[in-house]
C-alpha positions as YAML, in Angstrom:
chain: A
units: angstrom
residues:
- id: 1
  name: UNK
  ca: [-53.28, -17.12, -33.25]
- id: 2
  name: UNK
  ca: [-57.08, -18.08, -33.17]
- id: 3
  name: UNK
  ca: [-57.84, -21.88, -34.47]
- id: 4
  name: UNK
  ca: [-61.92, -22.18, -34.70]
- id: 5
  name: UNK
  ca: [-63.51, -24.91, -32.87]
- id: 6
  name: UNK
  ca: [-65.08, -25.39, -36.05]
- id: 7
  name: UNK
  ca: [-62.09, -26.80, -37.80]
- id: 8
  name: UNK
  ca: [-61.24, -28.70, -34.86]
- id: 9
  name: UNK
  ca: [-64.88, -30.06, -35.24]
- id: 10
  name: UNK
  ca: [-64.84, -30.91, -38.76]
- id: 11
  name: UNK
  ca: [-61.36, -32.47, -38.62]
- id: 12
  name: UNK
  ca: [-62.02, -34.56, -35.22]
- id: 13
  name: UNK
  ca: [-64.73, -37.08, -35.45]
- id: 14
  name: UNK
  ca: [-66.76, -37.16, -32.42]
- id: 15
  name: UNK
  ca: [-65.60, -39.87, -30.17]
- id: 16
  name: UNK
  ca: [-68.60, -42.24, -30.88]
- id: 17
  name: UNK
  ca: [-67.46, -42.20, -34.25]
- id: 18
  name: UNK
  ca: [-63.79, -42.75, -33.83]
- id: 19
  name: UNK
  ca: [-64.82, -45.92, -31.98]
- id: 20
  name: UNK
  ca: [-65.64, -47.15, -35.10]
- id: 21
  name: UNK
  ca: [-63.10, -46.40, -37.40]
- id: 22
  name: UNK
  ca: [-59.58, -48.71, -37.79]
- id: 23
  name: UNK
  ca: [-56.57, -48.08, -36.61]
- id: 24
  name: UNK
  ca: [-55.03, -46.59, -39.85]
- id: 25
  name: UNK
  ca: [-58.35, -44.13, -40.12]
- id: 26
  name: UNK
  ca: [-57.91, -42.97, -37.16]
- id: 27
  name: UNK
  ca: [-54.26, -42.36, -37.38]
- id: 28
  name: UNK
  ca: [-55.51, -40.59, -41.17]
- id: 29
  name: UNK
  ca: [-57.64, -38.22, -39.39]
- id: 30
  name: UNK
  ca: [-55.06, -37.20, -36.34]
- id: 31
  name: UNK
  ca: [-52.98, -36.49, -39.03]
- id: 32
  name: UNK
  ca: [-54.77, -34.20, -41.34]
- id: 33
  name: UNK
  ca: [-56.00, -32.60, -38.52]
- id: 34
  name: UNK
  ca: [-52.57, -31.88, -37.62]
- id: 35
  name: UNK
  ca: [-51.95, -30.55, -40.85]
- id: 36
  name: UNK
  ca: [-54.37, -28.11, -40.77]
- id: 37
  name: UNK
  ca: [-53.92, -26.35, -37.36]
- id: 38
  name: UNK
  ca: [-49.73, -26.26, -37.95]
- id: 39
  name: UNK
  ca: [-50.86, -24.67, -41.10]
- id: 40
  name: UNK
  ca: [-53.38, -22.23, -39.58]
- id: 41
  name: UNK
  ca: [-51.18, -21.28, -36.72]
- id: 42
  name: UNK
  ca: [-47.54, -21.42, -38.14]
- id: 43
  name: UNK
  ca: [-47.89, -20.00, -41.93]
- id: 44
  name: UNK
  ca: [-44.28, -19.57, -42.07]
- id: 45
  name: UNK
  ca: [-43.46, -22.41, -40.90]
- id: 46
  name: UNK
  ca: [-39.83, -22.93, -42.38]
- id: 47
  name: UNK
  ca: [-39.74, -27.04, -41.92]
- id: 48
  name: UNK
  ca: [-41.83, -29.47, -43.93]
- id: 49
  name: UNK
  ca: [-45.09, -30.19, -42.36]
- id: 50
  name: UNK
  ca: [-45.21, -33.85, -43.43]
- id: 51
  name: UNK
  ca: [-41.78, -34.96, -42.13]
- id: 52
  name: UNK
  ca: [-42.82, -33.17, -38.47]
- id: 53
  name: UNK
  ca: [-45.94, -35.07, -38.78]
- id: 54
  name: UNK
  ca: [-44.58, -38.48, -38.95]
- id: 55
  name: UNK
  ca: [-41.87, -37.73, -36.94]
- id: 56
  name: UNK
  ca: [-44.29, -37.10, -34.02]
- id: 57
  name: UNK
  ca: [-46.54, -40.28, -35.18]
- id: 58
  name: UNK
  ca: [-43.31, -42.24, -34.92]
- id: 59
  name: UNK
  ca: [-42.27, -41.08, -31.55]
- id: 60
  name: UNK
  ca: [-43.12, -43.69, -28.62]
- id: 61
  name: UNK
  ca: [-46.06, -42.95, -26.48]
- id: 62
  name: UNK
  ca: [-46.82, -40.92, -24.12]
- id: 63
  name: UNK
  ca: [-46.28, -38.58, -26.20]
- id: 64
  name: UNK
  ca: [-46.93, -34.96, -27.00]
- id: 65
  name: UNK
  ca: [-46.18, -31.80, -29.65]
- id: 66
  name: UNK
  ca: [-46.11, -28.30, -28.51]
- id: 67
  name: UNK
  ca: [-45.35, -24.96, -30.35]
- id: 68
  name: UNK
  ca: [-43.57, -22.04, -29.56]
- id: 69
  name: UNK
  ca: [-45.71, -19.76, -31.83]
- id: 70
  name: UNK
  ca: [-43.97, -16.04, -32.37]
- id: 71
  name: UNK
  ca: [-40.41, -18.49, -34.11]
- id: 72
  name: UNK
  ca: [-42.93, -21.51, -35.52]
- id: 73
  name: UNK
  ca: [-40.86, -23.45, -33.47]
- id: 74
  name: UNK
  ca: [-41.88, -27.44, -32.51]
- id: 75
  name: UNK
  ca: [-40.97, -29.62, -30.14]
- id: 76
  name: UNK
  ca: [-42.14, -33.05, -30.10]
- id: 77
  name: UNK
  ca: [-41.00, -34.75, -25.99]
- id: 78
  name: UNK
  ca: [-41.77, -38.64, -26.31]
- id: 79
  name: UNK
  ca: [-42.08, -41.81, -23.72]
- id: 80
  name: UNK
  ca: [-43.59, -40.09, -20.88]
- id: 81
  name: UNK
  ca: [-44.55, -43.16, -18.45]
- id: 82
  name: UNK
  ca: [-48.36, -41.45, -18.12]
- id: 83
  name: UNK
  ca: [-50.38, -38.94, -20.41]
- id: 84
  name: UNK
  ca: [-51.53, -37.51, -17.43]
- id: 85
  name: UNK
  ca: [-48.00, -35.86, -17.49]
- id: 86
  name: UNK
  ca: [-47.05, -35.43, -20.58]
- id: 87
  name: UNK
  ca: [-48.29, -32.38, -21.89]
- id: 88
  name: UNK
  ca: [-46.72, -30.20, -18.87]
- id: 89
  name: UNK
  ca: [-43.40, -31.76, -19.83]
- id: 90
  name: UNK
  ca: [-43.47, -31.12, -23.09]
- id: 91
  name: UNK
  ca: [-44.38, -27.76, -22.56]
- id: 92
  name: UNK
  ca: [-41.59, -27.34, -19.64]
- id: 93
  name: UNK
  ca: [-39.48, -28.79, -22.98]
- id: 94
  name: UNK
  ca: [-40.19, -26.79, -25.46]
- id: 95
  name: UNK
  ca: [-40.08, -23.69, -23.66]
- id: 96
  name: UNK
  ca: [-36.10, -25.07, -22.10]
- id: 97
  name: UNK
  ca: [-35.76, -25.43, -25.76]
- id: 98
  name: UNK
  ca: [-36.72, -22.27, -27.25]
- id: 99
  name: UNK
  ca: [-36.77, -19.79, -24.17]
- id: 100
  name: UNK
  ca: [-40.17, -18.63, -24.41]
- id: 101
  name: UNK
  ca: [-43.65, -20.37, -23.49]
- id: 102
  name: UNK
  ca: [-45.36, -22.91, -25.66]
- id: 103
  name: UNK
  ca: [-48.59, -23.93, -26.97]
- id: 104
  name: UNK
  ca: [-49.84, -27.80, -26.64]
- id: 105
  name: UNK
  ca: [-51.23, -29.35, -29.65]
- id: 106
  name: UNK
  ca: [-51.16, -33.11, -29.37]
- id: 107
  name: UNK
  ca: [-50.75, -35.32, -26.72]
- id: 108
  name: UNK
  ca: [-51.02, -38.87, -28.12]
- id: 109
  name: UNK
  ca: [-53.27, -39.21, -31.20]
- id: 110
  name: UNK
  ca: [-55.18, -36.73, -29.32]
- id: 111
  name: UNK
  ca: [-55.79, -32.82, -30.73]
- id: 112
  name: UNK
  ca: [-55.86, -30.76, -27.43]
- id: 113
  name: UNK
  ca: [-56.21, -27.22, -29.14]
- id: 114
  name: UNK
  ca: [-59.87, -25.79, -28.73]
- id: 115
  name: UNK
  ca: [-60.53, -22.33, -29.73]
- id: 116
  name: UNK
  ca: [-57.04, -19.63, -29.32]
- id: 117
  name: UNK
  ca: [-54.02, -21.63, -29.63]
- id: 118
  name: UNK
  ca: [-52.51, -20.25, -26.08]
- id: 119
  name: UNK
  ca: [-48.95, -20.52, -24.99]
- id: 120
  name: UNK
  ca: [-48.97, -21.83, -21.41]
- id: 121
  name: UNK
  ca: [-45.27, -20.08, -19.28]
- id: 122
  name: UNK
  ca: [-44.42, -23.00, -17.23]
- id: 123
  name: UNK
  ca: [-43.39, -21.98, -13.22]
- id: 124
  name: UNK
  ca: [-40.65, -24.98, -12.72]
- id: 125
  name: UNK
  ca: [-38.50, -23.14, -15.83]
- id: 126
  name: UNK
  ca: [-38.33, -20.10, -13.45]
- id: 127
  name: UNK
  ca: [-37.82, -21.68, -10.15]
- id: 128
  name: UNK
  ca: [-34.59, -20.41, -8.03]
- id: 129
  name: UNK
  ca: [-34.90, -21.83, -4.90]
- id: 130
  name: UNK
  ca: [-32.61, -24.60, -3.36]
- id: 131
  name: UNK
  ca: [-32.31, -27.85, -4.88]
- id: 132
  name: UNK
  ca: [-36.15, -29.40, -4.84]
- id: 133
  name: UNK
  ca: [-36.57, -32.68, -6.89]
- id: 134
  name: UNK
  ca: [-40.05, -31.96, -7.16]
- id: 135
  name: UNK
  ca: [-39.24, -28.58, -8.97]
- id: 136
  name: UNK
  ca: [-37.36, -30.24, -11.66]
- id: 137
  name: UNK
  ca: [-38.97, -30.16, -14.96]
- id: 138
  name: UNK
  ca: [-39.55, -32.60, -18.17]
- id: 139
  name: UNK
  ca: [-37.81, -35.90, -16.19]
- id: 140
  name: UNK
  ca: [-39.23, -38.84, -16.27]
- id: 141
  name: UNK
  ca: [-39.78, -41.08, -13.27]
- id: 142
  name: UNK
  ca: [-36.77, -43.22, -14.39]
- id: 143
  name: UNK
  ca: [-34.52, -40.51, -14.13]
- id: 144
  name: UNK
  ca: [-36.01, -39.10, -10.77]
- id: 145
  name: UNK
  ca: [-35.79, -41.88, -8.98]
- id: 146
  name: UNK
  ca: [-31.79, -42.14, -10.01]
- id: 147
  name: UNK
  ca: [-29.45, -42.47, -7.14]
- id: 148
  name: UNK
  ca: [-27.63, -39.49, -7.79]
- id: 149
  name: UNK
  ca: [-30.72, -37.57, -8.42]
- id: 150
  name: UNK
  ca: [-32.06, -38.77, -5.13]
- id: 151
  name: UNK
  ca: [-29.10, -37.75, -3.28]
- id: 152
  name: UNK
  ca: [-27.93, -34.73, -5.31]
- id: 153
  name: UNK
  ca: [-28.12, -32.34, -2.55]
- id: 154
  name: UNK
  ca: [-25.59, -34.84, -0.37]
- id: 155
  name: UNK
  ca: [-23.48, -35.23, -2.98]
- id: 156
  name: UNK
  ca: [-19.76, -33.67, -2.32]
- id: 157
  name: UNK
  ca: [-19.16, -29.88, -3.78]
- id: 158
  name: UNK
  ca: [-17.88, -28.50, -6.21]
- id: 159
  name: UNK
  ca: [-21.07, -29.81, -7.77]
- id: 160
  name: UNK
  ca: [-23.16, -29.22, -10.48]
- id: 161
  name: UNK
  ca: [-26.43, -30.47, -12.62]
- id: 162
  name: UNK
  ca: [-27.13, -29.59, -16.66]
- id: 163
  name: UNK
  ca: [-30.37, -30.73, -18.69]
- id: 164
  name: UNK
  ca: [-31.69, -30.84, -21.83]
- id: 165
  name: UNK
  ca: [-35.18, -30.23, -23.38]
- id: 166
  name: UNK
  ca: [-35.41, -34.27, -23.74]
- id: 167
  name: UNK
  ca: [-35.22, -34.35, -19.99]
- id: 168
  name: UNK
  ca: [-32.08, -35.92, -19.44]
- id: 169
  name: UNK
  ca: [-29.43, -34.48, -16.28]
- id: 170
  name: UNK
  ca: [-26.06, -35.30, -15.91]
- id: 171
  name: UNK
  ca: [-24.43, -34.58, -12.59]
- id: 172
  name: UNK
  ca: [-21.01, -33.62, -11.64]
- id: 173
  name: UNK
  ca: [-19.35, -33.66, -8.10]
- id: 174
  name: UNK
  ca: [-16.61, -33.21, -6.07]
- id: 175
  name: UNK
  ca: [-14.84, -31.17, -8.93]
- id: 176
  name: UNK
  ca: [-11.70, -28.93, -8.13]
- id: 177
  name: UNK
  ca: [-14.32, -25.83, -8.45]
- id: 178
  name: UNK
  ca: [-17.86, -24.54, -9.61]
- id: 179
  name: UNK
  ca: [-16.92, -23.91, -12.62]
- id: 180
  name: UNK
  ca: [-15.37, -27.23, -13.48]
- id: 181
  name: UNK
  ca: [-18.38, -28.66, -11.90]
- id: 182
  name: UNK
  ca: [-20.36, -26.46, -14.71]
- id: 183
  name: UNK
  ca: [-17.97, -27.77, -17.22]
- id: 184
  name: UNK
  ca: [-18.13, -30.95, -16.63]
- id: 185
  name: UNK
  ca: [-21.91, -31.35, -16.21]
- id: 186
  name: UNK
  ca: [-22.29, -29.12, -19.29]
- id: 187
  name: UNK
  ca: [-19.69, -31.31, -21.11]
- id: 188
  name: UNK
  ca: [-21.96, -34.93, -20.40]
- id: 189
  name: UNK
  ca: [-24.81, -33.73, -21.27]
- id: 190
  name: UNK
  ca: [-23.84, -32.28, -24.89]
- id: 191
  name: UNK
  ca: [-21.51, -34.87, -25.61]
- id: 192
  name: UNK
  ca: [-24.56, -37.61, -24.84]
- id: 193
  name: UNK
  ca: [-24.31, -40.64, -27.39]
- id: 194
  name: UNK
  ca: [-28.11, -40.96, -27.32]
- id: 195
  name: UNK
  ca: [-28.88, -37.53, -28.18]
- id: 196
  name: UNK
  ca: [-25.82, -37.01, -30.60]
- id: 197
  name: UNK
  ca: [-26.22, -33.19, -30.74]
- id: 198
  name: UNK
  ca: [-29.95, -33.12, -31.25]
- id: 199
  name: UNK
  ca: [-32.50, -30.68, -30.31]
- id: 200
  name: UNK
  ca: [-29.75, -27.79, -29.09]
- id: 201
  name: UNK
  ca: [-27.57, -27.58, -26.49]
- id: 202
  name: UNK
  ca: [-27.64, -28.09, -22.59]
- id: 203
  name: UNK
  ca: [-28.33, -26.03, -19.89]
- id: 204
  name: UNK
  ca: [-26.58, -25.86, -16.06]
- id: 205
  name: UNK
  ca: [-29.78, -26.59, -14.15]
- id: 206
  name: UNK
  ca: [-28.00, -26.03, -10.48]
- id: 207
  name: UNK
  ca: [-24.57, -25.10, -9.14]
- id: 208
  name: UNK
  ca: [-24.33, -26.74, -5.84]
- id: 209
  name: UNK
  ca: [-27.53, -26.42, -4.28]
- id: 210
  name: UNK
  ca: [-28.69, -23.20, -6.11]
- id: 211
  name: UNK
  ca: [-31.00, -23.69, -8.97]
- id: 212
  name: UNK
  ca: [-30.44, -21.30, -11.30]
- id: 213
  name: UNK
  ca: [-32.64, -23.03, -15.18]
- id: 214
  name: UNK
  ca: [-34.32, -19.59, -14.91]
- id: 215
  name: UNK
  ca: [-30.96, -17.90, -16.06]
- id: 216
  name: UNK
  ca: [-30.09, -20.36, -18.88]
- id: 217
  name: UNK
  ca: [-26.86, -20.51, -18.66]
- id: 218
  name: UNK
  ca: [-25.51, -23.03, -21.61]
- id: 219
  name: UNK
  ca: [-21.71, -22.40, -20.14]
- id: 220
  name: UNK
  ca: [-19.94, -22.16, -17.21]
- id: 221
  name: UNK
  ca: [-19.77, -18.78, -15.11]
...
């Protein structure tokens, strides 16, 4: 799906320009420029375009909205600790959400499409090795530097880790077997309070040491 730098151009003020607008303008022009690529680039989009917009302008910074563009599928991931990370994540998200690669959008109040609207297959959603905390995608430094997380390959087996596209894990150790490690995991994660059944289901991200997000697995094997 091809979205002109012209329209991009005419939507964006140049950044001298911004400077001098308010707040509210500003936030006025991210948002028709929103509007108009979601409408270029997702005709049949099934959801109302307004309500995604100001969901995404009411999500916490960092922030950012991707696309998964054959199903017109969007995922907003919000309160990233830097923008320098946040658009990988929410790619990494989108794609654990929807199983195939996204485009990026927005990150911030900040349009990051230029010319082709590409979708971007994100390497951490296919990796397979053993357990790597540096392979582990969408988390936020809060949840990497966890305990549990830290220590997940010490932890006793049976053992287990499941994640969502919002980038939360839940762990599960020393369980009678794999599979009730994968149960039990699975079970924390999709029965999350915070969450409350949002955004789809969870995913086992690694049995035991083995990471196995590439196969997708939302139940136990």
């Amino acid at each position: 799906m091809r979205i002109t730098k012209f329209l991009i151009t005419f939507l964006v003020l140049p950044s001298m320009a911004m400077a001098t607008l308010t707040d509210a303008e500003r936030k006025s022009q991210f948002e028709r420029a929103m509007a108009a690529i979601i409408a270029a680039a997702t005709p049949a989009l099934s959801t109302s375009r307004d309500t995604l917009i100001k969901d995404y302008v009411a999500c916490k910074s960092n922030k950012g909205q991707a696309v998964e563009l054959v199903g017109a599928s969007y995922f907003r991931s919000c309160e990233h600790e830097d923008a320098s990370v946040t658009g990988d994540r929410s790619l990494e998200a989108c794609q654990l959400r929807y199983g195939k690669p996204c485009a990026l959008l927005a990150v911030n109040e900040e349009i990051v499409v230029e010319g082709e609207m590409m979708s971007k297959d994100m390497p951490r959603l296919h990796y397979a090795g053993k357990y790597d905390l540096s392979q582990i995608p969408i988390i936020r430094r809060i949840t990497r530097q966890r305990p549990d997380v830290q220590n997940y390959d010490k932890a006793m087996e049976p053992k287990a880790i499941a994640i969502h596209p919002w980038g939360k894990l839940f762990i599960s150790a020393g369980d009678p077997s794999l599979k009730d490690a994968q149960t039990s995991a699975l079970a924390k994660c999709n029965s999350d309070p915070a969450r409350n059944g949002r955004d789809g289901g969870c995913f086992v991200y690694a049995i035991n040491t083995d990471v196995v997000i590439d196969e997708r697995r939302m139940q136990a094997k």
